[in-house]
VEXDREN-2710 file (C-alpha; in Angstrom, 1 decimal):
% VEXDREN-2710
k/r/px/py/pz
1/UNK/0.0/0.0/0.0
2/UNK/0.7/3.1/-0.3
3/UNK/3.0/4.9/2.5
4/UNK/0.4/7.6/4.6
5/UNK/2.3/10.0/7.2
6/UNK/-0.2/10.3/10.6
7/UNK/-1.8/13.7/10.8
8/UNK/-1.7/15.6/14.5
9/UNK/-4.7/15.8/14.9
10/UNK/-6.3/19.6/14.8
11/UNK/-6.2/21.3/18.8
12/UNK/-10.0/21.5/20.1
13/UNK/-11.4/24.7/19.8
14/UNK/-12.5/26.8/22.6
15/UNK/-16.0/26.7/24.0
16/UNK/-18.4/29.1/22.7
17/UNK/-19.0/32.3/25.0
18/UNK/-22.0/32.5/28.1
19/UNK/-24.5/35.2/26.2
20/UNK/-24.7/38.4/27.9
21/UNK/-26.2/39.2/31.0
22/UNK/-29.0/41.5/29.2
23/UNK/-29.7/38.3/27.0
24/UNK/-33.2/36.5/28.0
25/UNK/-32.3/33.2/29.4
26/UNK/-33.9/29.9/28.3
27/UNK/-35.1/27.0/30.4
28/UNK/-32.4/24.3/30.8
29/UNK/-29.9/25.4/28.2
30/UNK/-27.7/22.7/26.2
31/UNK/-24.1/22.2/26.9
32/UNK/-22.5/24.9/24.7
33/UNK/-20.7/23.2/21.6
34/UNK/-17.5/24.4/20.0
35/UNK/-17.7/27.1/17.4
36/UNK/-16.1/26.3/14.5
37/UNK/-14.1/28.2/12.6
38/UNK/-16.1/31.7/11.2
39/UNK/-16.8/30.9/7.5
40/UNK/-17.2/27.6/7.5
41/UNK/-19.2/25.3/6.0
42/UNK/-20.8/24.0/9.0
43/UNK/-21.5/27.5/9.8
44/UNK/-23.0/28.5/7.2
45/UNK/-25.7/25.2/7.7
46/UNK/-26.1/25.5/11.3
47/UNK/-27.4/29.5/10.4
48/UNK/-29.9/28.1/8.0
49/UNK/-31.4/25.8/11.1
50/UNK/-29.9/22.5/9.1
51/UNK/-28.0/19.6/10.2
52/UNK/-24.8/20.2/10.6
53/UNK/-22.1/18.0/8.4
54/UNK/-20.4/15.5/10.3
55/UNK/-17.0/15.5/10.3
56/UNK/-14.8/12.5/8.6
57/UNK/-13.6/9.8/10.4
58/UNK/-10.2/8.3/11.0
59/UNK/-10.7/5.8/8.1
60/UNK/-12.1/7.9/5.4
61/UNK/-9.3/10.6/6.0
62/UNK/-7.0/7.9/6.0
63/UNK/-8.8/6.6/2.3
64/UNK/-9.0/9.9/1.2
65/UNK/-4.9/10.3/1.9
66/UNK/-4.3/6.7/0.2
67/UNK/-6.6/7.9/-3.0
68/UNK/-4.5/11.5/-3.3
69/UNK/-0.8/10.1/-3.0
70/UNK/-2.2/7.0/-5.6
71/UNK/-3.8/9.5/-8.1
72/UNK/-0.1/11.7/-7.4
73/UNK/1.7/8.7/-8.8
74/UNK/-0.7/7.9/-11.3
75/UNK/-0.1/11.7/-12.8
76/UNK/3.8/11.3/-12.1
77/UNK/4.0/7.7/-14.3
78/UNK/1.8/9.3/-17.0
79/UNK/4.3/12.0/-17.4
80/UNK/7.2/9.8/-17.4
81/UNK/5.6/7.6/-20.0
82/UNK/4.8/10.9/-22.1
83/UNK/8.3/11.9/-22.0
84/UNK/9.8/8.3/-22.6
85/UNK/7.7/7.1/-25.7
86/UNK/5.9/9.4/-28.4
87/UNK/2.7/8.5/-27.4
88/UNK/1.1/10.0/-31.0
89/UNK/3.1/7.4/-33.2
90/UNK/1.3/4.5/-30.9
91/UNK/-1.9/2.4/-32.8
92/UNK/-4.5/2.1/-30.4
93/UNK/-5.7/-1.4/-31.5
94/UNK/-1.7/-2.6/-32.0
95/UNK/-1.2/-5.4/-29.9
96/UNK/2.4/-5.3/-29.9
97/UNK/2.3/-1.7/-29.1
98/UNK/-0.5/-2.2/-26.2
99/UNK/2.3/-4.9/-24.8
100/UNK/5.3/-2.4/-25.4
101/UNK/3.4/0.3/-22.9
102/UNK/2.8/-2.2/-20.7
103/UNK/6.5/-3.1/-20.2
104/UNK/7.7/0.9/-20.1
105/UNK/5.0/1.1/-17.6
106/UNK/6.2/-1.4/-15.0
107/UNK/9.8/-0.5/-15.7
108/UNK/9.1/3.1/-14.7
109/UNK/6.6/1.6/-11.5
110/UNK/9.8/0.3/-9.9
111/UNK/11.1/3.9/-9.6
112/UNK/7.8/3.8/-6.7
113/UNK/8.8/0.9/-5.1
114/UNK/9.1/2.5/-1.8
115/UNK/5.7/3.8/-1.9
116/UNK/3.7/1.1/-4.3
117/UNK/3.1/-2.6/-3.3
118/UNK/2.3/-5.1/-6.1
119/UNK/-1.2/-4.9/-6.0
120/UNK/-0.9/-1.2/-6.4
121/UNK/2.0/-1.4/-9.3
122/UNK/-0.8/-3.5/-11.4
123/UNK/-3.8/-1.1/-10.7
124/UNK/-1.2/1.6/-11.6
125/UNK/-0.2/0.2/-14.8
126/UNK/-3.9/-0.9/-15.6
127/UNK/-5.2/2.6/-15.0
128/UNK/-2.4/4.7/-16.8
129/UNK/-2.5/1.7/-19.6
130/UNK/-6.4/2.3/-19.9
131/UNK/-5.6/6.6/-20.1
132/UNK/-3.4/5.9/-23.2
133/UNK/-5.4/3.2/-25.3
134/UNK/-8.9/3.8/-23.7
135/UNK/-11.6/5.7/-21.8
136/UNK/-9.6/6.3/-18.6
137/UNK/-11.8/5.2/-15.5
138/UNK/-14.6/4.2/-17.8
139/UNK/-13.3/1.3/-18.7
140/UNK/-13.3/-0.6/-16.1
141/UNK/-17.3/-0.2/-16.2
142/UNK/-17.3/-0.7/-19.6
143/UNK/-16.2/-4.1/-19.5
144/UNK/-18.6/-5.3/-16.7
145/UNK/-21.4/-6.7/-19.0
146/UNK/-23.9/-6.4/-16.0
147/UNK/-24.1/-2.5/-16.1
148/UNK/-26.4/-1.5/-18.8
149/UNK/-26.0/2.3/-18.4
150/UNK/-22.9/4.3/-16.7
151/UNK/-24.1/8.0/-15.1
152/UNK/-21.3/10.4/-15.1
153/UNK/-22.3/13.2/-13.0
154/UNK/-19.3/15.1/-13.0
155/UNK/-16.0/13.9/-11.9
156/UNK/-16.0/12.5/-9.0
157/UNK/-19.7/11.0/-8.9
158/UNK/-20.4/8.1/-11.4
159/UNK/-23.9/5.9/-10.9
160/UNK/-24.3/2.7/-12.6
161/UNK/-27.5/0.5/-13.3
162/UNK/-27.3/-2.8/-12.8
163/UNK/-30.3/-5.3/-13.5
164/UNK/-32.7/-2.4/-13.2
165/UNK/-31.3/-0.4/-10.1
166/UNK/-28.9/2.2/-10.0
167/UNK/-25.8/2.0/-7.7
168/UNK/-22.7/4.8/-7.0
169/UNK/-19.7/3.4/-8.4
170/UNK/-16.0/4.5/-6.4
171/UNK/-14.8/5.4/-10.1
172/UNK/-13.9/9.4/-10.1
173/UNK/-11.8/11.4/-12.7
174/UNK/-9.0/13.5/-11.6
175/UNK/-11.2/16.9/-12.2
176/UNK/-13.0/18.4/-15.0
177/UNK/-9.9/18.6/-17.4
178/UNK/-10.0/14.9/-17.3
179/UNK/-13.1/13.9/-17.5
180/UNK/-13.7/16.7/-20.5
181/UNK/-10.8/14.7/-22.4
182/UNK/-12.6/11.2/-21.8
183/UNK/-15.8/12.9/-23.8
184/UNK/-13.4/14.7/-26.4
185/UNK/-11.8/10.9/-27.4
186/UNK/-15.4/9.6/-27.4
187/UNK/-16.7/12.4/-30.2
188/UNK/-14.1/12.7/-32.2
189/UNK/-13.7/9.0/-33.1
190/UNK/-17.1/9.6/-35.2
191/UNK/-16.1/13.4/-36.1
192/UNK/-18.1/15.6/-33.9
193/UNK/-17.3/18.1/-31.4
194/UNK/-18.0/19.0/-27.8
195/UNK/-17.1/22.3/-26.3
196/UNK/-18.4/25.8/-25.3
197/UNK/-19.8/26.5/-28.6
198/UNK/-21.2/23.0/-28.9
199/UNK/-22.1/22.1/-25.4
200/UNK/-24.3/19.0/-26.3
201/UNK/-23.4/15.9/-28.1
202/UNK/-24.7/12.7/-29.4
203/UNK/-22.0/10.4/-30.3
204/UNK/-21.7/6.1/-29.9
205/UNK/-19.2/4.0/-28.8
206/UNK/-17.3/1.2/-31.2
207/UNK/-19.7/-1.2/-29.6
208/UNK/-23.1/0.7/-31.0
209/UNK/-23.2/1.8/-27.2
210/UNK/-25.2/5.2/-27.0
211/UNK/-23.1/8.3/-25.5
212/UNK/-25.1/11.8/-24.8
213/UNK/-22.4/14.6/-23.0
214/UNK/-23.1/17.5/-21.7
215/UNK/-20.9/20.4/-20.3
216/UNK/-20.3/24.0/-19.1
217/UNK/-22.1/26.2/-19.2
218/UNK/-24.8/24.2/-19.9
219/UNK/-23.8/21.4/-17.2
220/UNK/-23.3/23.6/-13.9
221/UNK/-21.9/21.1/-11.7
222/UNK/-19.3/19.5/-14.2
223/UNK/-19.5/17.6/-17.3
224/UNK/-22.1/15.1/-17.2
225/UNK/-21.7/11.6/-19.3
226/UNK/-24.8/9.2/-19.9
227/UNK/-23.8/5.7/-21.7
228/UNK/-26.6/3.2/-22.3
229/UNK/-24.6/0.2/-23.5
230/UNK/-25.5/-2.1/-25.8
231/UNK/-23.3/-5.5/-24.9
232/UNK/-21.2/-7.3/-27.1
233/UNK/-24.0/-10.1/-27.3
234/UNK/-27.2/-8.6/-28.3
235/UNK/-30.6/-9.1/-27.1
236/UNK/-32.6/-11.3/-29.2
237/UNK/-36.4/-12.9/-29.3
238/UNK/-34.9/-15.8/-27.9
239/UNK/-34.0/-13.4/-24.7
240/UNK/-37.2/-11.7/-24.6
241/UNK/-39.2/-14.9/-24.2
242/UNK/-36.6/-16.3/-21.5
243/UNK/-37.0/-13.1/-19.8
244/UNK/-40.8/-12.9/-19.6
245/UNK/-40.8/-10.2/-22.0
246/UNK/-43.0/-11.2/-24.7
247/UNK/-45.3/-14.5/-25.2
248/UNK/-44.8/-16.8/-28.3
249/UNK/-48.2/-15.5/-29.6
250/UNK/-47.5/-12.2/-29.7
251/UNK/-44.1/-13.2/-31.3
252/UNK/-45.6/-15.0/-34.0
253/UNK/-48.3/-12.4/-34.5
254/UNK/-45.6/-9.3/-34.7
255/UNK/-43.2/-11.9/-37.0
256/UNK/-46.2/-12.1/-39.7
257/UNK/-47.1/-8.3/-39.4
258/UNK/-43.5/-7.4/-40.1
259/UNK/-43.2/-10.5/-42.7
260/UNK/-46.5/-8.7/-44.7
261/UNK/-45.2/-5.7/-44.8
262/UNK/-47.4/-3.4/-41.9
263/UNK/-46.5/-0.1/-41.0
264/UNK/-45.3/-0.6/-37.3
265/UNK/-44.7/2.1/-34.3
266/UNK/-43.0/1.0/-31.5
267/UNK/-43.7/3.5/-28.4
268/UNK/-42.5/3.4/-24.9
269/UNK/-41.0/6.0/-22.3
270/UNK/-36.9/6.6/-22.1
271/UNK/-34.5/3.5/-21.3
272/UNK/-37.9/0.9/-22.3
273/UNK/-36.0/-0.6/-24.5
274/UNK/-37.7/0.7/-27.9
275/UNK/-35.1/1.3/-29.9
276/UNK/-33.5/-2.8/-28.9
277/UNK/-37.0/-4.1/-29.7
278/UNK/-37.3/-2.5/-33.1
279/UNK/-34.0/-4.0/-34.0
280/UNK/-35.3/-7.6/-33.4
281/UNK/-38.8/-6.7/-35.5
282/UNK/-36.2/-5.9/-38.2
283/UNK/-34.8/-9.4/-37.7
284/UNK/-38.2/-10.9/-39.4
285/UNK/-37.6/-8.7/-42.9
286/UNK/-37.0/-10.8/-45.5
287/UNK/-33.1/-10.6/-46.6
288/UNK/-34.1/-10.2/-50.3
289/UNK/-35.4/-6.8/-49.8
290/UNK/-33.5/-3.2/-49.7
291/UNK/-33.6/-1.4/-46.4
292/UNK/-32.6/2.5/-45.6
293/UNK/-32.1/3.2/-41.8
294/UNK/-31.9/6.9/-40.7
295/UNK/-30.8/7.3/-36.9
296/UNK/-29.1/11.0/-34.7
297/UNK/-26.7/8.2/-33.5
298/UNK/-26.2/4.3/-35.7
299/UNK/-27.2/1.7/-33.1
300/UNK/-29.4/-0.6/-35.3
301/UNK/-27.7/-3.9/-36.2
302/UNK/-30.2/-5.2/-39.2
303/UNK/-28.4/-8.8/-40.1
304/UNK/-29.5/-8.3/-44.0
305/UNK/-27.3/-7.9/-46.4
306/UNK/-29.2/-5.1/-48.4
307/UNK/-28.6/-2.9/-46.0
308/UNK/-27.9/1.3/-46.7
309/UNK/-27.2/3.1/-43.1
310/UNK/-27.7/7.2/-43.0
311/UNK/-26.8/9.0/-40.2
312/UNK/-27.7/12.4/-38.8
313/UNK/-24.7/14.8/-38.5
314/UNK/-24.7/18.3/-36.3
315/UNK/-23.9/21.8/-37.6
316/UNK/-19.5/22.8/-37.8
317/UNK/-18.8/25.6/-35.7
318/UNK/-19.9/28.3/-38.3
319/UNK/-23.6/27.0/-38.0
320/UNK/-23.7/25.2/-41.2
321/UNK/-23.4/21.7/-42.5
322/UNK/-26.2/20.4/-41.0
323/UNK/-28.1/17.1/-42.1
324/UNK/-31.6/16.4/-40.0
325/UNK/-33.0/13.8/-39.7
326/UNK/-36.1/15.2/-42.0
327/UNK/-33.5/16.0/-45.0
328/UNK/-32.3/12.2/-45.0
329/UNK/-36.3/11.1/-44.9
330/UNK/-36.6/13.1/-48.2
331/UNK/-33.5/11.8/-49.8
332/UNK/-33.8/7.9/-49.0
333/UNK/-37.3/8.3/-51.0
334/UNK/-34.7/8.9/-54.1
335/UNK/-32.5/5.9/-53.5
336/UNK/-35.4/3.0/-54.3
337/UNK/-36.3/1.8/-50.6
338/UNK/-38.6/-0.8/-50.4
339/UNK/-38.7/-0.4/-46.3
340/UNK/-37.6/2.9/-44.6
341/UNK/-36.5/2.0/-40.6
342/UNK/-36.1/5.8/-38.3
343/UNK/-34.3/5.5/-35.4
344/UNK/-36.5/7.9/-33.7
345/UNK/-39.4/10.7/-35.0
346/UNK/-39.3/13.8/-32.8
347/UNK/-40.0/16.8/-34.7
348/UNK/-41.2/17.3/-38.1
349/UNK/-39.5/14.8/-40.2
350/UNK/-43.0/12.7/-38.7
351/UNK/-45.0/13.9/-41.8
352/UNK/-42.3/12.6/-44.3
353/UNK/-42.3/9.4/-42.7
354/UNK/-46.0/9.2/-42.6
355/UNK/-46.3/10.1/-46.3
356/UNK/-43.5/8.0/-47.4
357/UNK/-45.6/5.1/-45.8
358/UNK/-48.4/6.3/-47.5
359/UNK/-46.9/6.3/-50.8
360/UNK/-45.6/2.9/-51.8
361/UNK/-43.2/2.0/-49.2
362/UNK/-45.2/-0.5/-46.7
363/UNK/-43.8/-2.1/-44.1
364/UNK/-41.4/1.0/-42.5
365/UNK/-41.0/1.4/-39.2
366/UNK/-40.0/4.0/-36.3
367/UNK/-40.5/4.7/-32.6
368/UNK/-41.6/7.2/-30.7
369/UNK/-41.9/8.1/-27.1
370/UNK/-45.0/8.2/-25.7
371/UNK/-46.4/6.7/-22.7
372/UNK/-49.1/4.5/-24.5
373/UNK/-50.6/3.7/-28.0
374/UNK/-54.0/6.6/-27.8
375/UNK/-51.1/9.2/-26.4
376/UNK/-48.6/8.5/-29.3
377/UNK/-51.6/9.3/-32.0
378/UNK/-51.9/12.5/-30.4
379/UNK/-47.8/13.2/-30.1
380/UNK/-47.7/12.5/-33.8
381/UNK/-50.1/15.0/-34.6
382/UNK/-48.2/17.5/-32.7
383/UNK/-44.9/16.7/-34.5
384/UNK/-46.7/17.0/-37.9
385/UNK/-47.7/20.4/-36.7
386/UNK/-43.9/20.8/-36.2
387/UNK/-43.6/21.0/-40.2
388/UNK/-45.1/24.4/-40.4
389/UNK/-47.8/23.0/-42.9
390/UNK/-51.4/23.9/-41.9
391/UNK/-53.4/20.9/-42.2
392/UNK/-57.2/20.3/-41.1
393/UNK/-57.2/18.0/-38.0
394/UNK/-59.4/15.8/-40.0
395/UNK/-56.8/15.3/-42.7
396/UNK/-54.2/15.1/-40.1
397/UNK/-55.3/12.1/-38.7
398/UNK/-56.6/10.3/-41.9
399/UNK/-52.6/10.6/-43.0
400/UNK/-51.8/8.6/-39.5
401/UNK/-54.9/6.2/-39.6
402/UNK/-53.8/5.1/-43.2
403/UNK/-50.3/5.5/-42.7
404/UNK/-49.8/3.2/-39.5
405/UNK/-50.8/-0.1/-39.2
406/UNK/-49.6/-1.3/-35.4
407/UNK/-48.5/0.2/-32.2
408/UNK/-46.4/-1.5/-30.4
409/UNK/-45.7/-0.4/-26.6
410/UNK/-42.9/-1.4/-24.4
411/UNK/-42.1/-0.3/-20.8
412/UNK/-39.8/-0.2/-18.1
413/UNK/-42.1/-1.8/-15.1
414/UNK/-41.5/-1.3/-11.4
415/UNK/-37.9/-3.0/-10.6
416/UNK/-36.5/-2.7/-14.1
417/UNK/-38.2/-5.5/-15.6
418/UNK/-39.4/-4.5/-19.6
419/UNK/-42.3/-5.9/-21.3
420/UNK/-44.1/-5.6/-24.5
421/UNK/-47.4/-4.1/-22.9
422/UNK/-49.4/-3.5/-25.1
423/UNK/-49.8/-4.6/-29.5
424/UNK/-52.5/-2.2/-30.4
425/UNK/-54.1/-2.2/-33.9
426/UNK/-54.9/0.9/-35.8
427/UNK/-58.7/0.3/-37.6
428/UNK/-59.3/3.6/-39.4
429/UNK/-61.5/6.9/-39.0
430/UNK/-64.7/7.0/-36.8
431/UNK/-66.1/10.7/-37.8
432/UNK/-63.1/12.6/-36.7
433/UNK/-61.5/10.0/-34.1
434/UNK/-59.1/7.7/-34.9
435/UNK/-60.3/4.2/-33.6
436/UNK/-58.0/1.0/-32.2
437/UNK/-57.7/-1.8/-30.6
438/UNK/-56.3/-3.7/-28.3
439/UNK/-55.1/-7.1/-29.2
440/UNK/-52.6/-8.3/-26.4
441/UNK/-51.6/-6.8/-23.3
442/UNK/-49.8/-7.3/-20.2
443/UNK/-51.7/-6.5/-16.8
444/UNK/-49.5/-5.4/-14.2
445/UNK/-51.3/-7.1/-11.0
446/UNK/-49.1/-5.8/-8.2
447/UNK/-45.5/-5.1/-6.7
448/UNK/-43.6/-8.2/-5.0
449/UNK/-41.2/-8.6/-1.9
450/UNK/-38.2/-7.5/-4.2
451/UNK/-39.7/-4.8/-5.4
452/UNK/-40.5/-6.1/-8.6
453/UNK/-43.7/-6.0/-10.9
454/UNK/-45.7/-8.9/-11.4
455/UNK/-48.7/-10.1/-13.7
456/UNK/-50.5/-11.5/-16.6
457/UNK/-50.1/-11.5/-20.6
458/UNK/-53.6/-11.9/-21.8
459/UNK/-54.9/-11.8/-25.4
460/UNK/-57.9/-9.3/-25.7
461/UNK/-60.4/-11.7/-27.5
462/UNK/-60.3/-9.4/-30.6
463/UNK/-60.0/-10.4/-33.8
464/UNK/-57.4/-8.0/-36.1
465/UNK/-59.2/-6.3/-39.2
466/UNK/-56.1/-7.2/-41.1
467/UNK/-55.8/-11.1/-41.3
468/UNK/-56.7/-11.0/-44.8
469/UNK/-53.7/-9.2/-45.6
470/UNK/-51.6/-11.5/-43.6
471/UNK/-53.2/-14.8/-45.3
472/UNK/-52.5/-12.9/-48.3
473/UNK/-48.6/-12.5/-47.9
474/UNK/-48.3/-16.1/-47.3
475/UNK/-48.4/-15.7/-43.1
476/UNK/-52.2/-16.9/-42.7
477/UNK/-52.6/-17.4/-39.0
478/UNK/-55.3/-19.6/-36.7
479/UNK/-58.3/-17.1/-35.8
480/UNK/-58.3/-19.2/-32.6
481/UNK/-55.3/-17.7/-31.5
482/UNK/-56.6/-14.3/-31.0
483/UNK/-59.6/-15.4/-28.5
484/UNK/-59.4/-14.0/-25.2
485/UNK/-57.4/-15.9/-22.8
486/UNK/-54.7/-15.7/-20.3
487/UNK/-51.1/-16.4/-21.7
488/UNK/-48.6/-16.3/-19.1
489/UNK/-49.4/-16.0/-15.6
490/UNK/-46.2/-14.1/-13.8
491/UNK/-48.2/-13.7/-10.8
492/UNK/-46.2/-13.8/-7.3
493/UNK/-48.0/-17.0/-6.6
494/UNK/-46.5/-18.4/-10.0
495/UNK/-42.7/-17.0/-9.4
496/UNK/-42.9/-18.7/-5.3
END
């Protein structure tokens, strides 16, 4: 371990003064404590009529002291191996030059060999090592495949989720310097920028992992870092059924709808898994036809081999440049789709998807966020209004009606369990209301000992207006299927 000198420890202040004579008196005063120093923190929150901080003990001074002379000696080897090798020259996915470091590194650790013990030489070298060819402290989370999203609320706080609850991490960055260089090697990998000018970013990882930053001015306590990974094995149907997820009815049901070519929306709130679940529909398009994705940030994976990827890209730092997501909409109408697949609508480019599923190019899809299948009908009609055209409310919602054919909603349930919770079928125009239906569903019954939600699939009895279509593209399904009926019970009882 590291070697730590004992602190004296600080002389007791002196007892705070009797009040005045001239002072009213209270009934059975408290023992006077000692006034600490004037300024202080604990000053300043005892004259707001707060708690006052308690002070650190022994052992968390004596961590804090171990933590400052480590991160000294950290920043001492760095520059050492700066000034020893030119670190510019290096390939960052050369083996033999990841090995080379490695050796310089534990030559120059036995320079601290008073001060380091072995286990601290090989977090040394392992951190310093991971500053050169990686993501500093983040990648030590990065290769835990439990944690599904990494919080980096400024530099020395870092929150994890792991299996749907969030945990604070003992990873910190050595101030904001550092952890500002960590989101500068992220963005410029895929050419994009982050700074004063250009305060927020979207960017991804090599692993399709999602990366927003944000900094000063606009963050006020520090740069702030949100990752929702994506792991190197990716979630399939297979998972979703293991997991409780989804039902093999609803499976086969959404397989056939994607197979005969309906217009699908998949809904759900932030971190419900939308954007995961859309790349499995995509799974179930047949690999002989052409597909154009559009996404801010690439994180589909579609496994067919026709496959043209467009991607978002921001304004340079003179304001111009930009490509939206509505311009590449337009353009992939001009490059002979047969099935357009958006990352995400969320402004006006929602009126050029719906028209270009109105206009010969079935069997697109997009999500959306919205907390259920009747509210995403009305978000869309406030995006369309986002494209400055004034349309009749009536006509507004004959363009969705026709344009969408199913509504898929997933959610993030009580616990961090997600669940397809609703398939909901768009029927048409009833006067000036759109009508739907619900044709499965999942029925949260209650909250178990964990924490966790529990209930019921069920299949809503209904029977779907388009099963002619379906028979007609070669996926004819059983009408018994869809009569109403329980389909998994995950009801506490069940799970005991």
């Amino acid at each position: 371990m590291l070697s730590l000198k004992r602190k004296t420890p600080p002389a007791e202040q002196p007892a705070a003064a009797p009040p005045a004579p001239d002072q009213p008196q209270q009934a059975a005063p408290a023992a006077p404590a000692a006034a600490p120093p004037a300024g202080s923190i604990t000053t300043s929150i005892r004259s707001q009529g707060a708690t006052p901080v308690a002070a650190p003990t022994r052992d968390e001074q004596r961590a804090a002291e171990v933590n400052k002379q480590f991160q000294e000696a950290k920043g001492r080897l760095h520059r050492k191996l700066i000034e020893r090798l030119n670190l510019a020259n290096l390939e960052k996915d050369s083996p033999e030059h990841r090995e080379q470091v490695r050796a310089v590194l534990k030559d120059l650790c036995e320079q601290e060999e008073s001060l380091l013990d072995y286990r601290s030489i090989q977090r040394l070298v392992d951190e310093v090592h991971n500053e050169v060819f990686g993501l500093g402290p983040l990648e030590e989370l990065l290769r835990d495949p439990a944690i599904s999203e990494i919080m980096v609320n400024g530099p020395k706080q870092v929150y994890v989720e792991r299996g749907g609850g969030l945990t604070l991490t003992n990873i910190t960055f050595r101030d904001n310097d550092h952890l500002l260089q960590i989101i500068d090697r992220i963005v410029s990998r895929i050419g994009r920028r982050c700074d004063e000018t250009s305060p927020l970013v979207d960017a991804r990882l090599p692993d399709g992992s999602r990366v927003n930053a944000v900094i000063p001015p606009i963050a006020l306590d520090g740069p702030s870092v949100s990752i929702r990974r994506f792991g190197k094995k990716r979630i399939t149907i297979e998972d979703y059924l293991n997991f409780k997820s989804i039902v093999p009815e609803m499976v086969e049901f959404l397989a056939a709808c994607v197979k005969a070519k309906l217009n699908i929306l998949v809904v759900g709130g932030t971190g419900s898994g939308k954007t995961v679940l859309l790349n499995n529909l995509s799974g179930f398009i047949p690999a002989s036809e052409r597909v154009i994705t559009i996404e801010d940030a690439a994180e589909l994976a579609l496994q067919q081999p026709h496959i043209v990827r467009l991607e978002t890209r921001p304004p340079n730092i003179e304001g111009r440049g930009e490509i939206t997501t509505r311009d590449l909409v337009k353009n992939s109408l001009r490059m002979r789709p047969e099935r357009i697949i958006v990352g995400e609508v969320r402004g006006a480019e929602a009126l050029d998807m719906l028209q270009a599923m109105n206009t010969g190019h079935e069997g697109s899809m997009t999500t959306l966020h919205a907390n259920s299948p009747r509210d995403a009908i009305a978000r869309l009609e406030t995006l369309i209004m986002m494209a400055g055209i004034e349309l009749p409310i009536k006509a507004m919602r004959a363009q969705i009606a026709s344009a969408i054919d199913l509504i898929v909603q997933q959610a993030r349930l009580q616990g961090g369990a997600r669940k397809v919770v609703k398939i909901t079928e768009v029927q048409g125009m009833e006067g000036d209301m759109i009508t739907t239906q619900d044709l499965f569903a999942y029925e949260q019954q209650g909250v178990d000992g964990g924490g966790r939600a529990y209930g019921r699939f069920i299949c809503a009895g209904l029977r779907p207006k388009n099963l002619e279509r379906l028979a007609s593209h070669g996926v004819a399904l059983d009408p018994e299927m869809f009569q109403r009926r329980a389909l998994l019970l995950d009801s506490e009882m069940s799970r005991a």
